[in-house]
Steps between C-alpha positions, in 0.01 A plus 500: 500500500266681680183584290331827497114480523450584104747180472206261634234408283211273573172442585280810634397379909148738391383397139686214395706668217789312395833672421500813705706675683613469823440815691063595296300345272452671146156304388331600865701757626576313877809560664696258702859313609700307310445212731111524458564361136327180397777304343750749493784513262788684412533759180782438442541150541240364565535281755307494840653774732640447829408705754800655683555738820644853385470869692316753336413853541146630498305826428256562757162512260295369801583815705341709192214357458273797624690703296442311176121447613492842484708567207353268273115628537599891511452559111812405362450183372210382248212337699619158313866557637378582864283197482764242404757655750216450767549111473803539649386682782214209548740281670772747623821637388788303543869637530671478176814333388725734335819301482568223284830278572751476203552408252243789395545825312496871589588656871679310753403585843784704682659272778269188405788314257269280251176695528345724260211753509225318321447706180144661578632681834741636260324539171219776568837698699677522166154704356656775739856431429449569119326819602752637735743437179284693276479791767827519572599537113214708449495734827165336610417515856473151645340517819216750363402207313578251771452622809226373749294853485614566123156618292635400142289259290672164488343218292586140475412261207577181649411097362220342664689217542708658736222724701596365822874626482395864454145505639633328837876524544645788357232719645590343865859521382465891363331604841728349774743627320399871512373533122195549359281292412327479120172684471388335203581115390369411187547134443548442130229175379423376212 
């Protein structure tokens, strides 16, 4: 089976941490490839994975990177928030994989039979699917909230753990897709 990035564990390529994942580190924060894994294994099996050819489609983060520059140091992140997302910008943004090959769970990708939508491309969309439900039982106007000039305060308390989903690519994701973008991120840490 093919093995989503999560479904990898090893040794960190940065630090030396055993037993993490395969797409960032959780002691030093690094991200990487599954294939940049010392002694990789599998999850679920745990035997050494194979690597294996496979198409996938890609969200072009690179081509936002002034954008997110931008974004990131205008205010609406904490100063400790803006500074971690700048070590991604330190060596570039890549494009980012958002389609995972079956067997997986959630979305499969119209006309791609056998690949899915990896779940944090369509995680953060569901925030604004659950609020179109609530204002269309409750006669709340969507777009005042949503659209890209709207002036309504919009917060979200989001896991550090999982800053660079919403502090990189659901803003990117929001904006080239005519939405606003948050004015205020407050990372939740303990």
């Amino acid at each position: 089976m093919f093995l989503p990035d999560r479904f990898i564990k090893g040794e960190c390529p940065k630090c030396h941490a055993k037993d993490q994942y395969g797409d960032s580190c959780e002691v030093c924060g690094t991200t990487y490839s599954p294939t940049e894994l010392i002694a990789p294994y599998s999850a679920v099996s745990g035997a050494t994975p194979v690597r294996k050819e496979t198409e996938h489609y890609f969200f072009k983060l690179s081509e936002c990177e002034e954008f997110l520059k931008q974004w990131t140091r205008s205010g609406t992140l904490q100063a400790e928030a803006a500074n971690k997302m700048g070590e991604w910008f330190a060596s570039g943004l890549s494009d980012w994989d958002i389609s995972r090959d079956a067997p997986y769970f959630g979305f499969e990708i119209p006309d791609a039979p056998g690949k899915y939508f990896y779940v944090w491309l369509d995680a953060p969309i569901g925030y604004m699917a659950s609020f179109k439900n609530l204002c269309e039982r409750t006669g709340l106007d969507f777009d005042e909230y949503w659209k890209a000039d709207s002036s309504t305060e919009l917060y979200h308390f989001i896991g550090k753990d999982i800053l660079y989903f919403h502090a990189l690519f659901w803003p990117a994701t929001l904006k080239y897709s005519g939405y606003r973008q948050l004015r205020r991120f407050l990372p939740m840490v303990s």
